[in-house]
C-alpha positions as CSV (number, residue, x, y, z in Angstrom):
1,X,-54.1,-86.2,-16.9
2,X,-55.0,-83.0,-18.5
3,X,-53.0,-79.6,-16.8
4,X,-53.0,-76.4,-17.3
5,X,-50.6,-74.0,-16.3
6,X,-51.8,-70.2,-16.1
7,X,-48.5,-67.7,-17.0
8,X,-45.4,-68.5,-19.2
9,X,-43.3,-66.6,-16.9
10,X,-40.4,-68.1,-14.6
11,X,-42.8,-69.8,-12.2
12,X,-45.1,-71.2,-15.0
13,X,-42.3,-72.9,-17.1
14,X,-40.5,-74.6,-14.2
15,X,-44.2,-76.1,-13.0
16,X,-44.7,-77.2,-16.4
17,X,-41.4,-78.9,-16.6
18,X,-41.9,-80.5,-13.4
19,X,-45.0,-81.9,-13.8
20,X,-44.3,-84.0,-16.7
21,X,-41.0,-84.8,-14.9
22,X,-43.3,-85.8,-12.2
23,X,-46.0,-87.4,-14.4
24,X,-44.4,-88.3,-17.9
25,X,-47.7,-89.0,-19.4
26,X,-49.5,-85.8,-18.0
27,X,-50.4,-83.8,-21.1
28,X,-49.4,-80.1,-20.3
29,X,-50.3,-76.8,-21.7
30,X,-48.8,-73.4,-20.3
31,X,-51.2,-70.5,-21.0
32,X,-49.7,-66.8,-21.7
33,X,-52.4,-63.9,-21.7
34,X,-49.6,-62.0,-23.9
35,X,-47.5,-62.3,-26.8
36,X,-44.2,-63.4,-25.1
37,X,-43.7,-65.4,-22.7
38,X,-40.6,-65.2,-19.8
39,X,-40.5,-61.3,-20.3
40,X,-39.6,-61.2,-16.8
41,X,-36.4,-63.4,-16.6
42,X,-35.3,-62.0,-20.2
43,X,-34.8,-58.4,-18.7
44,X,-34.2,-59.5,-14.7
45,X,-30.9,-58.8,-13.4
46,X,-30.1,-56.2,-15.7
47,X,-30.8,-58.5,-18.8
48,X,-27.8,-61.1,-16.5
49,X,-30.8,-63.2,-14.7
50,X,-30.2,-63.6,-11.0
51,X,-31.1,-67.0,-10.9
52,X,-30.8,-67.7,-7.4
53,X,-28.7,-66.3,-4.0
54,X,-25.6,-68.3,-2.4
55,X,-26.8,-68.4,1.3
56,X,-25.2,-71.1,3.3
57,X,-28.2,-72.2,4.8
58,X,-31.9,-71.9,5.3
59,X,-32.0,-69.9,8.2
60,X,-29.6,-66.9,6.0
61,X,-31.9,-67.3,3.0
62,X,-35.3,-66.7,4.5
63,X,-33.6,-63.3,6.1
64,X,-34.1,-62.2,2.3
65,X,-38.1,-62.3,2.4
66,X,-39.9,-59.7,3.9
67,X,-43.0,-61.7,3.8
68,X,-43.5,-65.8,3.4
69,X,-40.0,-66.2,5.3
70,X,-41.5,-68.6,8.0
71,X,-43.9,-70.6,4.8
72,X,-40.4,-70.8,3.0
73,X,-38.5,-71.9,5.3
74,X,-40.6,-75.1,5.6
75,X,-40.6,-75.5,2.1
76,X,-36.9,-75.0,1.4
77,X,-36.2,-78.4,3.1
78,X,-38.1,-79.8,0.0
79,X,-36.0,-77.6,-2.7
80,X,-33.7,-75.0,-1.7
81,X,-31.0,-72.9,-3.4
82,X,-28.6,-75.2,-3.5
83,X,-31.6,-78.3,-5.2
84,X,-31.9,-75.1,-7.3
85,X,-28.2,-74.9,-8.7
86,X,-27.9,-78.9,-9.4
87,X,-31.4,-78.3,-11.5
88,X,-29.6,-76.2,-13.9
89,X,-26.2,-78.1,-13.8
90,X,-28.1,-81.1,-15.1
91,X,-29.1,-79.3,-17.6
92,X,-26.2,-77.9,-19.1
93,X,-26.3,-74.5,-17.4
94,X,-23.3,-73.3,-15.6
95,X,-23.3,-70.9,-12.9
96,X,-21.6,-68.6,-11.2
97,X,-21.6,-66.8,-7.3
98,X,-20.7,-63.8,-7.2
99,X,-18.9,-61.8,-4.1
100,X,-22.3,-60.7,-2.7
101,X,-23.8,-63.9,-2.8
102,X,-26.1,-63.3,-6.4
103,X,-26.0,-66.2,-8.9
104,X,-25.9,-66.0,-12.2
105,X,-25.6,-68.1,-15.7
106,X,-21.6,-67.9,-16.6
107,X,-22.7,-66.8,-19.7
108,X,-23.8,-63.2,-17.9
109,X,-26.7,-63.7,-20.1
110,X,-30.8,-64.1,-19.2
111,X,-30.8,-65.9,-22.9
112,X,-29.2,-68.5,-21.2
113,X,-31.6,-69.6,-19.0
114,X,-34.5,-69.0,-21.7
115,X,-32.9,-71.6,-23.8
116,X,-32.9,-74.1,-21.2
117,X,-36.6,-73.7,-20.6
118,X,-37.5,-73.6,-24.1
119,X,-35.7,-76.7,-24.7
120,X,-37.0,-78.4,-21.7
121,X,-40.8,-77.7,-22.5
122,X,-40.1,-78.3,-26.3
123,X,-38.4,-82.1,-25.4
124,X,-40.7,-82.8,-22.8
125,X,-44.3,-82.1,-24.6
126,X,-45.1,-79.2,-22.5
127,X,-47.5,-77.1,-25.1
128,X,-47.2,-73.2,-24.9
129,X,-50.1,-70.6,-25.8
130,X,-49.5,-67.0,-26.4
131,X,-52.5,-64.5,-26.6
132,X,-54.4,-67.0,-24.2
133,X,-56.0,-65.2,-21.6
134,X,-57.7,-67.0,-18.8
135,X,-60.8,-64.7,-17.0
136,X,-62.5,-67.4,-15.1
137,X,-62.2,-70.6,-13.1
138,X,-64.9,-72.4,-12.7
139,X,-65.1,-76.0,-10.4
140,X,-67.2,-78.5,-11.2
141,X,-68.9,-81.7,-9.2
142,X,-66.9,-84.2,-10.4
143,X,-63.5,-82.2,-9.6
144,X,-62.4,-81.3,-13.1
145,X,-61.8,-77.5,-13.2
146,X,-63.1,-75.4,-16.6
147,X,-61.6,-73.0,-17.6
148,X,-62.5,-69.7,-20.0
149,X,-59.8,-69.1,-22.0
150,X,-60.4,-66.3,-24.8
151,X,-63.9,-66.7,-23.6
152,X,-64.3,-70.2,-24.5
153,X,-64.6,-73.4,-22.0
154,X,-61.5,-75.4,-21.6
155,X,-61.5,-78.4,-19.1
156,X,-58.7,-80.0,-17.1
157,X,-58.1,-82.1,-14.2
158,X,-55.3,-79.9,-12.6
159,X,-54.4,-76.0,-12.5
160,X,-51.3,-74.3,-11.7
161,X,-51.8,-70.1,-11.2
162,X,-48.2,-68.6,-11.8
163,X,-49.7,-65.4,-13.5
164,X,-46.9,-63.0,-11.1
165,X,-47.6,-60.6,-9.1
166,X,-51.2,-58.1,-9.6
167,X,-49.8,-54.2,-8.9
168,X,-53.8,-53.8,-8.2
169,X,-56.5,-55.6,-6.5
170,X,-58.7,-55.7,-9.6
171,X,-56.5,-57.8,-10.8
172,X,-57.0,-60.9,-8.2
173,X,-60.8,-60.7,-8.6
174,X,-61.0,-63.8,-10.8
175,X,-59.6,-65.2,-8.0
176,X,-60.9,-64.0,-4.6
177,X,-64.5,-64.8,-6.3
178,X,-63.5,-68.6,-5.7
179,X,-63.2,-67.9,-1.8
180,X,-59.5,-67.1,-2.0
181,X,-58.2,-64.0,0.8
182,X,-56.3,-61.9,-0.3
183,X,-53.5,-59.6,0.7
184,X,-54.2,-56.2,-0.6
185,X,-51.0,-55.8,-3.3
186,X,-48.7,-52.4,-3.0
187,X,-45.1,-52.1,-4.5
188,X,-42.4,-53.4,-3.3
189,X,-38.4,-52.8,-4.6
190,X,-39.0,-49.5,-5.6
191,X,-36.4,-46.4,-5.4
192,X,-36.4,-42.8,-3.5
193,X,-37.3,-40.1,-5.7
194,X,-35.7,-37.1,-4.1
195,X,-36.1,-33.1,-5.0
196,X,-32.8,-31.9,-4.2
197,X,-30.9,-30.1,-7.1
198,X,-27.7,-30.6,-5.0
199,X,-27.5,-34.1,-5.4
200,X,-27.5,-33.8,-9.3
201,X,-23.7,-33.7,-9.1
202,X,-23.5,-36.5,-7.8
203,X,-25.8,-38.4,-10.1
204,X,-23.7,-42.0,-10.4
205,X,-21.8,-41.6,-7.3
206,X,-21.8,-45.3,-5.2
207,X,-21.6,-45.1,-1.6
208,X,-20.5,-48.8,-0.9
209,X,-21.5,-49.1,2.6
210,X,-24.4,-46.8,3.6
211,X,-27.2,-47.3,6.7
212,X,-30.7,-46.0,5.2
213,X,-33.6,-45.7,7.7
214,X,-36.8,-44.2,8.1
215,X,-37.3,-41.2,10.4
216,X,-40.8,-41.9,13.0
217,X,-40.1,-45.9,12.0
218,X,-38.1,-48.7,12.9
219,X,-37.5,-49.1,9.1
220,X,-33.1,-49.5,8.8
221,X,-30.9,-50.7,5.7
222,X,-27.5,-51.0,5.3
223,X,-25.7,-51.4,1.6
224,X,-24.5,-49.8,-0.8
225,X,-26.2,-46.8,-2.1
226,X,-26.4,-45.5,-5.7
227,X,-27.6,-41.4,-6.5
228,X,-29.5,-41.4,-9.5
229,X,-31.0,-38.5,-11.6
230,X,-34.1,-38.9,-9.7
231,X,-32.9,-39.7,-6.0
232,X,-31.2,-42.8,-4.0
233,X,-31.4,-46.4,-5.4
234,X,-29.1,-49.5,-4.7
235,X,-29.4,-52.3,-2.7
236,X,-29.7,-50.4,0.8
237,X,-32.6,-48.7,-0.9
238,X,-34.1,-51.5,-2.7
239,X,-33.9,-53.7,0.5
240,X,-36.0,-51.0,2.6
241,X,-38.7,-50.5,0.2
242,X,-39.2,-54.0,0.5
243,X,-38.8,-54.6,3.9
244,X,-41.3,-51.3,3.9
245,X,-43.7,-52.1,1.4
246,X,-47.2,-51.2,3.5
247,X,-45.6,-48.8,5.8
248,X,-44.6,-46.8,3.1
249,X,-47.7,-47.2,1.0
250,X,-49.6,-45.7,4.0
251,X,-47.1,-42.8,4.5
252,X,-48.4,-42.1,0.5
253,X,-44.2,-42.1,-0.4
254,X,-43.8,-39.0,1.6
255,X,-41.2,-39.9,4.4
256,X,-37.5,-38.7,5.7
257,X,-35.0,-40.6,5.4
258,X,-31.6,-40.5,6.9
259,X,-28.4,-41.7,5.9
260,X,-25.4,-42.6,7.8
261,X,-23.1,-42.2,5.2
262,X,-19.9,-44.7,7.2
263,X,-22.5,-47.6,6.9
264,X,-23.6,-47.6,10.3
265,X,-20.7,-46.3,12.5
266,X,-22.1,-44.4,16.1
267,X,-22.1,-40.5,16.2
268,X,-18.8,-41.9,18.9
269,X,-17.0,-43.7,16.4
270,X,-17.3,-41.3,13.8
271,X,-16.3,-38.4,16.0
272,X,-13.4,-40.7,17.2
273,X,-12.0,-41.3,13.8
274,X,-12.2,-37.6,12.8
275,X,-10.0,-36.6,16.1
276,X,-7.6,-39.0,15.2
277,X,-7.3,-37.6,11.6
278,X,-6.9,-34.3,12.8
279,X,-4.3,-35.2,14.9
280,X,-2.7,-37.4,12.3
281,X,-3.2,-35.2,9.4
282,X,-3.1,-31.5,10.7
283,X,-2.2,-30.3,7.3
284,X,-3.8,-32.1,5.0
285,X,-6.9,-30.3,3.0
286,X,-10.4,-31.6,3.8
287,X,-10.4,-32.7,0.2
288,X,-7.0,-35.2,0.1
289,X,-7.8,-37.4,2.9
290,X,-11.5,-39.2,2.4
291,X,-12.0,-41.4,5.4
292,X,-14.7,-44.1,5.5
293,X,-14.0,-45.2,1.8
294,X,-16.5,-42.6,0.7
295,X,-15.3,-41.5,-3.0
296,X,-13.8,-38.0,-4.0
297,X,-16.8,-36.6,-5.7
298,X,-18.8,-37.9,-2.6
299,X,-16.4,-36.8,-0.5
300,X,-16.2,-33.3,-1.8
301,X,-20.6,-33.0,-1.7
302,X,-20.1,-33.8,2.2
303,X,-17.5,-31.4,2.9
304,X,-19.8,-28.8,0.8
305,X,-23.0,-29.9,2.4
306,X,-21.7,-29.5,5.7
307,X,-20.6,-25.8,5.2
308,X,-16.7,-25.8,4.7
309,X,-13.9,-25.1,2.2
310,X,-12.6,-28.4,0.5
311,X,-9.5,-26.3,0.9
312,X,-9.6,-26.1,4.8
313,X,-6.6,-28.3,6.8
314,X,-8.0,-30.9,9.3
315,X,-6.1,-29.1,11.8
316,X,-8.2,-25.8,11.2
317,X,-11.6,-27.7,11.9
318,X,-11.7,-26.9,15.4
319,X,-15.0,-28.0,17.4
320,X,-17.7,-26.9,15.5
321,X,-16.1,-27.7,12.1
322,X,-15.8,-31.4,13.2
323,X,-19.2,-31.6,14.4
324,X,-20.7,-30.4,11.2
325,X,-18.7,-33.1,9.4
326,X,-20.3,-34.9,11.8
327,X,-23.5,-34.2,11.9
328,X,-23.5,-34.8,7.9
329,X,-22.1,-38.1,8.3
330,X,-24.0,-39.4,10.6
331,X,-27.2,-38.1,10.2
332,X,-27.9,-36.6,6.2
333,X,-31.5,-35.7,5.9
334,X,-33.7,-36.1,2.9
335,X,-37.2,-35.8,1.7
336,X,-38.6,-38.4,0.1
337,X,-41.0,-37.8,-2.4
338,X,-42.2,-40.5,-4.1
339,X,-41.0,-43.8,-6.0
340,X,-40.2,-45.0,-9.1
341,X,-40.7,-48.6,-9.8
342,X,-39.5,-50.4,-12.9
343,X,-42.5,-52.0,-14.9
344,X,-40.5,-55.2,-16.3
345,X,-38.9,-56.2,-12.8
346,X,-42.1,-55.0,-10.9
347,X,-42.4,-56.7,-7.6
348,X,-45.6,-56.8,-5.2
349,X,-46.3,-57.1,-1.8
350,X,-49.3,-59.0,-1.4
351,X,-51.3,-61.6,-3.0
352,X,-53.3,-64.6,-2.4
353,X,-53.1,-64.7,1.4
354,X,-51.8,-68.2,3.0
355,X,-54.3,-68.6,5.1
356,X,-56.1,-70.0,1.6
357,X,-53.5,-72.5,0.8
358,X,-52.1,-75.4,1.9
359,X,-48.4,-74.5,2.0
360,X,-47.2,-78.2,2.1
361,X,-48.7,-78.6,-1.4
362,X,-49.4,-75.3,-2.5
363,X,-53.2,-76.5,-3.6
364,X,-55.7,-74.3,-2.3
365,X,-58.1,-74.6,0.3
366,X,-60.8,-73.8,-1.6
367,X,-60.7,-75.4,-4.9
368,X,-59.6,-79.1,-5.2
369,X,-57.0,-79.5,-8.3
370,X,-55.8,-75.8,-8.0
371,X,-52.5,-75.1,-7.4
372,X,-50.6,-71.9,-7.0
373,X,-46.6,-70.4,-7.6
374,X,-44.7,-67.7,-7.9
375,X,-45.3,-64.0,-6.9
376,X,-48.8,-64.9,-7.2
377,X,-48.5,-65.7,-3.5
378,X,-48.3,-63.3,-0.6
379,X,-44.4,-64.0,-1.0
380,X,-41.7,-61.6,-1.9
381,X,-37.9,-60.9,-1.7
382,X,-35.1,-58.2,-1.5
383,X,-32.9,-58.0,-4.7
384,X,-30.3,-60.8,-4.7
385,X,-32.1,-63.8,-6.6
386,X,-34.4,-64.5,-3.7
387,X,-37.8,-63.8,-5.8
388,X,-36.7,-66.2,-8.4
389,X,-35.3,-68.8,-5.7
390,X,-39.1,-68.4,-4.3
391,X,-41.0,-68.8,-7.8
392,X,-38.5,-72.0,-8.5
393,X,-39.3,-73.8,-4.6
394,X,-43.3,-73.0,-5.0
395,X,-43.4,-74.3,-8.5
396,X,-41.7,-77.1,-7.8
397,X,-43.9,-78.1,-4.2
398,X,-47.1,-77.2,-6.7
399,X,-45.9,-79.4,-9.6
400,X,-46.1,-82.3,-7.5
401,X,-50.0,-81.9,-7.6
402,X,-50.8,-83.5,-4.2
């Protein structure tokens, strides 16, 4: 049996590997339009690899996909996160949870994992092509599927797509030609750009414990929150531009946001804790007692933003003073305008729609022999190992080539 897979990213090299695991004799080929192949996974994670997420159970890790949760969930009883961890254990790699439930190599290094693919394909056959780009798929009578790679005809009995995710539609139209739907593709995991010279002070700054949402939506996140050059990013952020892909897209990046600043205390609470402060505290400056575990310099841009003296007791606040802490707290307005997106870790929404594939195989409905993993699909996840978790569970359902 003749297969080829189509991407040399994460997806594509765990396919490959599992298909001649699956079908020693299988002669496998993985096919890379570009010069290297697992860019993705090299840089991912901050160059770390986020391999996978710790959640207990099935029901907690399909809370981390925005969309294919309900697919997923069906085909995380065949590999899950935890199959996931024992893959890479038997084969040498050691790994590591860390406090918020990311997984990574113990080596802290995305080399790691490259290495064990590498020498996975190398021992098991699997050949790799660089500079081998694939621009049609055409099916035949007798159910072998040809191929044109570099413009020339290449047949084979079985295909796996795990070419990643297409930021544009263009780019699926090799595939939607075959009868494939297909999800029109906007960003996803992007961050805020914001034009407010104000925040440039606190440019660094982490707010551990911030709830993000969307004025005119439903859209809400809660995490912690990083202020960049450019505007907000973290995981609160990250986690709402996923869970907000199209609304967003439609809104053209132009939105408010607002930021609760105590993670998602009530205007009550928050007014509550100040009181007590003030009565506790009478003469302590604004500036030596930061409640909420917000930090100094964050501290300091609150007190500024909501128009009083650092220098100012608690006991001098009076009414109006608390309220304006308040207010700023609770309720810190920004314009949004705009994202940036990071081209090596570039996430989409969107893809080739389910409704074209059978998800307890991953062939589609439309061609026999073709198989499909990865990003690829109308599947994606927050930050947190949950898009690599997917690419590993689809590859290995596809690999199975049922």
């Amino acid at each position: 049996m003749k297969v080829a897979i189509i991407g040399g990213g994460a997806a594509g090299f765990f396919a490959a590997i599992q298909v001649v695991e699956n079908y020693p004799e299988a002669k496998v080929q993985i096919l890379e339009k570009s010069k290297k192949t697992l860019a993705k996974v090299k840089v991912s994670g901050g160059g770390r690899c986020n391999v996978t997420n710790g959640a207990k159970t099935i029901l907690e890790l399909v809370k981390g996909y925005p969309r294919g949760a309900n697919k997923l969930k069906k085909l995380f009883r065949e590999f899950s996160n935890v199959e996931v961890q024992k893959w890479f254990a038997e084969k040498g790699v050691l790994l590591k949870e860390e406090s918020d439930g990311r997984v990574f190599p113990i080596s802290d290094s995305s080399q790691t994992i490259i290495d064990c693919f590498r020498s996975q394909t190398d021992v098991l056959g699997v050949k790799i092509r660089t500079s081998a780009a694939v621009s049609q798929i055409i099916t035949e009578s007798n159910m072998a599927i040809t191929l044109v790679v570099n413009e020339e005809e290449e047949k084979y009995d079985k295909v796996i797509v795990a070419t990643g995710g297409s930021p544009k539609v263009e780019g699926l139209k090799w595939l939607y030609s075959l009868g494939h739907k297909i999800s029109d593709p906007v960003p996803s995991l992007f961050t805020f750009n914001i034009d407010d010279w104000s925040l440039r002070k606190l440019q660094g700054s982490v707010c551990k414990n911030a709830q993000v949402s969307v004025q005119g939506t439903k859209l809400k996140a809660t995490g912690p929150l990083l202020v960049t050059h450019w505007g907000f990013s973290g995981p609160a952020i990250l986690k709402l531009s996923a869970f907000g892909a199209r609304d967003l897209a439609i809104k053209d990046y132009l939105f408010k946001i607002q930021i609760n600043w105590t993670g998602g205390l009530s205007f009550e609470e928050v007014s509550e804790n100040l009181n007590q402060i003030v009565k506790g505290n009478p003469n302590k400056q604004l500036l030596n007692y930061k409640p909420f575990g917000v930090t100094e310099k964050l501290w300091v841009y609150i007190i500024s933003k909501s128009n009083l003296p650092v220098k100012k007791k608690w006991s001098e606040l009076g009414k109006k003073g608390i309220n304006k802490l308040l207010n700023t707290l609770t309720n810190d307005v920004y314009d949004v305008k705009g994202k940036t997106t990071f081209k090596e870790e570039f996430v989409t929404c969107g893809g080739i729609a389910w409704d074209s594939i059978d998800a307890k195989t991953m062939q589609s409905k439309e061609v026999s022999g073709l198989y499909f993993a990865g990003e690829i699909l109308d599947i994606d996840g927050i930050t947190g190992g949950y898009n690599f978790q997917a690419a590993w569970t689809t590859a290995y359902v596809a690999a199975r080539l049922r």
